[in-house]
TIPA-630797 format. One record per residue (C-alpha): residue in one letter; x, y, z; chain. Coordinates in steps of 0.25 Angstrom, whole numbers, plus 5000, padded with zeros to 4 digits. Example, Ala and Ser with C-alpha at 12.3 -4.5 7.8 and 13.67 -1.06 7.14 Angstrom:
<rs>
<r code="A" px="5049" py="4982" pz="5031" unit="A"/>
<r code="S" px="5055" py="4996" pz="5029" unit="A"/>
</rs>
This chain:
<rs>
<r code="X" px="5410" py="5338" pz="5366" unit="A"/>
<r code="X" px="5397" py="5347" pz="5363" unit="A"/>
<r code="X" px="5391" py="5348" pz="5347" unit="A"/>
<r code="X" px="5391" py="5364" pz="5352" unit="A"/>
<r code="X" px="5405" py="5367" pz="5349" unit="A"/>
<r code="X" px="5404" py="5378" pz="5357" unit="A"/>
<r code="X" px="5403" py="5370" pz="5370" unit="A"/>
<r code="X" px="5416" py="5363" pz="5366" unit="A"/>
<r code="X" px="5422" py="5377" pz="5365" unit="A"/>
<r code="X" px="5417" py="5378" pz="5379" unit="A"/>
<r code="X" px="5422" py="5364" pz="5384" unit="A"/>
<r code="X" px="5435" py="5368" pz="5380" unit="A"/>
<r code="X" px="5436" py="5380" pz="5387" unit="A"/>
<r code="X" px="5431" py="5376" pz="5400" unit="A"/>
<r code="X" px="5442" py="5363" pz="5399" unit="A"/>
<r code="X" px="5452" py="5372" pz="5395" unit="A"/>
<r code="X" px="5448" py="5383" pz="5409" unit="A"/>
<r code="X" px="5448" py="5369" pz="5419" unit="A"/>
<r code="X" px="5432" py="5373" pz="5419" unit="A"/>
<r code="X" px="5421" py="5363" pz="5419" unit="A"/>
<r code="X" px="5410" py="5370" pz="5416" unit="A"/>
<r code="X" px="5407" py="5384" pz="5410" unit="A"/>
<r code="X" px="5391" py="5391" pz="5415" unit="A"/>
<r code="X" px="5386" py="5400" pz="5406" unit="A"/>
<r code="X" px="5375" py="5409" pz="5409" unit="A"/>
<r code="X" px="5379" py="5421" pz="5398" unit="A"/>
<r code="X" px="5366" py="5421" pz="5390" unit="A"/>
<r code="X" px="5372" py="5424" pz="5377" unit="A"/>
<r code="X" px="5383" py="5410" pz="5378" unit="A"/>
<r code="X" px="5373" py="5403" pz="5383" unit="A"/>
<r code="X" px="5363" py="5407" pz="5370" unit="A"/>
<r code="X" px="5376" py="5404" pz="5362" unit="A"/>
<r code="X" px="5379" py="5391" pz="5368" unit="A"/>
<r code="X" px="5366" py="5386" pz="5368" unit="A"/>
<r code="X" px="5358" py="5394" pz="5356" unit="A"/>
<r code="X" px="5347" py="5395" pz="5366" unit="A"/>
<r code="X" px="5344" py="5408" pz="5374" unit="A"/>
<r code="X" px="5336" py="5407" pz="5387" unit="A"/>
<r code="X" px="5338" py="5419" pz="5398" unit="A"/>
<r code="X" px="5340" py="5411" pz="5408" unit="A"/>
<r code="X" px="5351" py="5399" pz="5405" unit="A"/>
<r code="X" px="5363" py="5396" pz="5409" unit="A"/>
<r code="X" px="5375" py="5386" pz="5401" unit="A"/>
<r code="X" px="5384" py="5376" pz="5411" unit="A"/>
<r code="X" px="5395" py="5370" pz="5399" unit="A"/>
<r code="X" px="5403" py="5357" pz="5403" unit="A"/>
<r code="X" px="5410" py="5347" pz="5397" unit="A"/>
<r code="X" px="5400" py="5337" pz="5404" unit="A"/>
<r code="X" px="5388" py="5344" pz="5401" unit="A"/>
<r code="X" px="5382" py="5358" pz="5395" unit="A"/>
<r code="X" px="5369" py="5362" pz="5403" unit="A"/>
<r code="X" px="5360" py="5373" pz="5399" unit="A"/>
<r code="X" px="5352" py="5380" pz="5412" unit="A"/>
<r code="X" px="5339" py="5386" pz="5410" unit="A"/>
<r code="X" px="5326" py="5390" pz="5415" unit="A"/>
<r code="X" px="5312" py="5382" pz="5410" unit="A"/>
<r code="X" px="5307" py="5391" pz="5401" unit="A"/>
<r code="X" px="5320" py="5388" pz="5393" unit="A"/>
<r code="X" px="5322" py="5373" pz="5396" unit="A"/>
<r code="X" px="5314" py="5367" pz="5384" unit="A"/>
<r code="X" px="5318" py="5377" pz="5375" unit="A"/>
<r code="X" px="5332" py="5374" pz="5378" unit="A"/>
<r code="X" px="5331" py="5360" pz="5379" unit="A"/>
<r code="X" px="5327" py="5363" pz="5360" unit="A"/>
<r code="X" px="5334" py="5372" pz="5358" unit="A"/>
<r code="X" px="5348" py="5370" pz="5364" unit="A"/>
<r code="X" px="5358" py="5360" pz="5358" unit="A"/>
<r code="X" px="5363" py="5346" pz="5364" unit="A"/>
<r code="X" px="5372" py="5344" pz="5372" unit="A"/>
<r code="X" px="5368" py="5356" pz="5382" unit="A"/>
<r code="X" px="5357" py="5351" pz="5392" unit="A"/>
<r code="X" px="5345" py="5360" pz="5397" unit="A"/>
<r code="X" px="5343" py="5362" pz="5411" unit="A"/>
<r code="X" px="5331" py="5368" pz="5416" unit="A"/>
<r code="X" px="5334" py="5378" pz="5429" unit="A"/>
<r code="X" px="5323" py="5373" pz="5438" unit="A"/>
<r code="X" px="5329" py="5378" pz="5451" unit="A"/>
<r code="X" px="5341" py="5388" pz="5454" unit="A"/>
<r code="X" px="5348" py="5390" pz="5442" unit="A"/>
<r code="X" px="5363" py="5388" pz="5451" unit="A"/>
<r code="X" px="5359" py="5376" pz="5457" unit="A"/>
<r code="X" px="5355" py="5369" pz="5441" unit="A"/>
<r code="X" px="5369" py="5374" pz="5436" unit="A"/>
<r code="X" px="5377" py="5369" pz="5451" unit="A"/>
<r code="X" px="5369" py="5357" pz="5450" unit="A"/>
<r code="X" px="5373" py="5354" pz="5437" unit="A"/>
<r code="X" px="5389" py="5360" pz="5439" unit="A"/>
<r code="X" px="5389" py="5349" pz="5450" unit="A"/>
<r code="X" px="5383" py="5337" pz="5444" unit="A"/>
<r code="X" px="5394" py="5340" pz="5432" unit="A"/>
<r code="X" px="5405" py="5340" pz="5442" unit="A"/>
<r code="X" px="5408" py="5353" pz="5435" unit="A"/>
<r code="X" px="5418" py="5361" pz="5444" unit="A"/>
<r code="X" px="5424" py="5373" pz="5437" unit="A"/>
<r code="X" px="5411" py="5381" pz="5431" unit="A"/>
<r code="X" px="5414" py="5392" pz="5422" unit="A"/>
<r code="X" px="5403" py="5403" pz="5421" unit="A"/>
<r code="X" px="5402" py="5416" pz="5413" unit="A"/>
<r code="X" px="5406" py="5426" pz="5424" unit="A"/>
<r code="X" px="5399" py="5438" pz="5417" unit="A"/>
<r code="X" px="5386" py="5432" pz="5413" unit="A"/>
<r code="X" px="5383" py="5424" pz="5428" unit="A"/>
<r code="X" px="5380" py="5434" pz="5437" unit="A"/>
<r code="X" px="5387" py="5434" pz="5451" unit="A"/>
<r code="X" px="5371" py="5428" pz="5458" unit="A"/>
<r code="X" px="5372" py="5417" pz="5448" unit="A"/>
<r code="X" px="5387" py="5413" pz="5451" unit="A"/>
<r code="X" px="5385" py="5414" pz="5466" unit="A"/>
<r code="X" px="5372" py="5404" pz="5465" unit="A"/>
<r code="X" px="5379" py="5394" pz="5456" unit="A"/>
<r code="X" px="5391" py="5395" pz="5464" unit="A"/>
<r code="X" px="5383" py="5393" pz="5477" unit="A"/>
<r code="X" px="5375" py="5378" pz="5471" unit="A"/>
<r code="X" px="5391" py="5374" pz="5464" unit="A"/>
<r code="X" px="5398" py="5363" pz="5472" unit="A"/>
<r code="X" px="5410" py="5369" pz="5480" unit="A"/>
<r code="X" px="5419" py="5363" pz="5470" unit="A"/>
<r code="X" px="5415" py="5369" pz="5459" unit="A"/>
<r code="X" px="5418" py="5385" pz="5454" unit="A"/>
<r code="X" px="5412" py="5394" pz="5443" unit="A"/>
<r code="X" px="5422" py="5399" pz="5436" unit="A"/>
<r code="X" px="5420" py="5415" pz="5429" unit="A"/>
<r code="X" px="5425" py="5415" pz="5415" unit="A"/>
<r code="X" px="5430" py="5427" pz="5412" unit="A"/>
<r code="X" px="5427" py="5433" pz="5399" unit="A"/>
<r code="X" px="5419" py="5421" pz="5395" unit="A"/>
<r code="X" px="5417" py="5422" pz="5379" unit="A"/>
<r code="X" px="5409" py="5417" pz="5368" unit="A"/>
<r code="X" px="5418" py="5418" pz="5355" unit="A"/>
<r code="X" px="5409" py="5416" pz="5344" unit="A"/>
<r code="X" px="5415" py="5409" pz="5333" unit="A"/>
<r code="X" px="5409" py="5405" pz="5318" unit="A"/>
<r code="X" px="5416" py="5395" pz="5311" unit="A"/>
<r code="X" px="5413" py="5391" pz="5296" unit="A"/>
<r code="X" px="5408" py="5379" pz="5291" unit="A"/>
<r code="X" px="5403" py="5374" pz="5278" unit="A"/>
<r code="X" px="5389" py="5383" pz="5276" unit="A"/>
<r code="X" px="5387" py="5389" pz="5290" unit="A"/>
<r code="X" px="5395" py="5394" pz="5301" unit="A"/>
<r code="X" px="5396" py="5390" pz="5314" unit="A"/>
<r code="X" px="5396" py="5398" pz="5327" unit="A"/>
<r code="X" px="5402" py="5394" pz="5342" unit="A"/>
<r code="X" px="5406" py="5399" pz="5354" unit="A"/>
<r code="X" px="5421" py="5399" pz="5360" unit="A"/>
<r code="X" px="5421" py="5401" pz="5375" unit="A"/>
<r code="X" px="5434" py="5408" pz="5379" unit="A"/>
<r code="X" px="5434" py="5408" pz="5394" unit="A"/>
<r code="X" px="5444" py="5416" pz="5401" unit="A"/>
</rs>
């Protein structure tokens, strides 16, 4: 379990689909996600662990800024060996990924450094509902994932 409750959302989700992980590379879920905008960052969500990728010029920022329990990881060397890499050492087999934010050259490269047993999954119609929820003097926001 995560303190950001919208990552347990998340977890639900991917157990309910049979999917291990989920790769966001949308920038506005990501920014959501994290409260920490960088333009070039992707998100790889598990159960075993929730990994932030980014370039350097972002890494120590990141590493102040965005909450615990997500680690930063600095892209130091092709950004689809760093995400393969860290699918593999996770055992992770079953990758969702946002099918209208990663772009066809990104799938193909991530695809091409995955072990052969492990597939990325489009989600169709991926969906951040934002939903406010009252408390005693303030409310709270979080995101629901629907994925289709």
């Amino acid at each position: 379990m995560s303190s950001l409750p919208q990552l347990n959302n998340i977890f639900g989700q991917l157990k309910k689909k049979r999917l291990d992980a989920l790769l966001l590379s949308s920038p506005a879920n990501i920014v959501y996600i994290t409260q920490f905008q960088a333009s070039n960052a992707y998100l790889l969500i598990s159960e075993k662990e929730t990994a932030y990728f980014t370039d350097s010029r972002y890494t120590e920022a990141a590493k102040l800024s965005i909450k615990k329990g997500i680690n930063i990881r600095k892209i130091d060397r092709s950004f689809s060996t760093i995400i393969a890499d860290s699918c593999r050492k996770l055992k992770l087999k079953r990758i969702a990924f946002e099918e209208r934010a990663l772009t066809y050259a990104e799938y193909k490269k991530i695809k091409k450094e995955l072990p052969k047993n492990a597939k990325l999954i489009p989600t169709h119609g991926l969906s951040l509902i934002h939903i406010s929820e009252p408390t005693r003097p303030l409310y709270i926001s979080y995101a629901v994932f629907c994925l289709k």
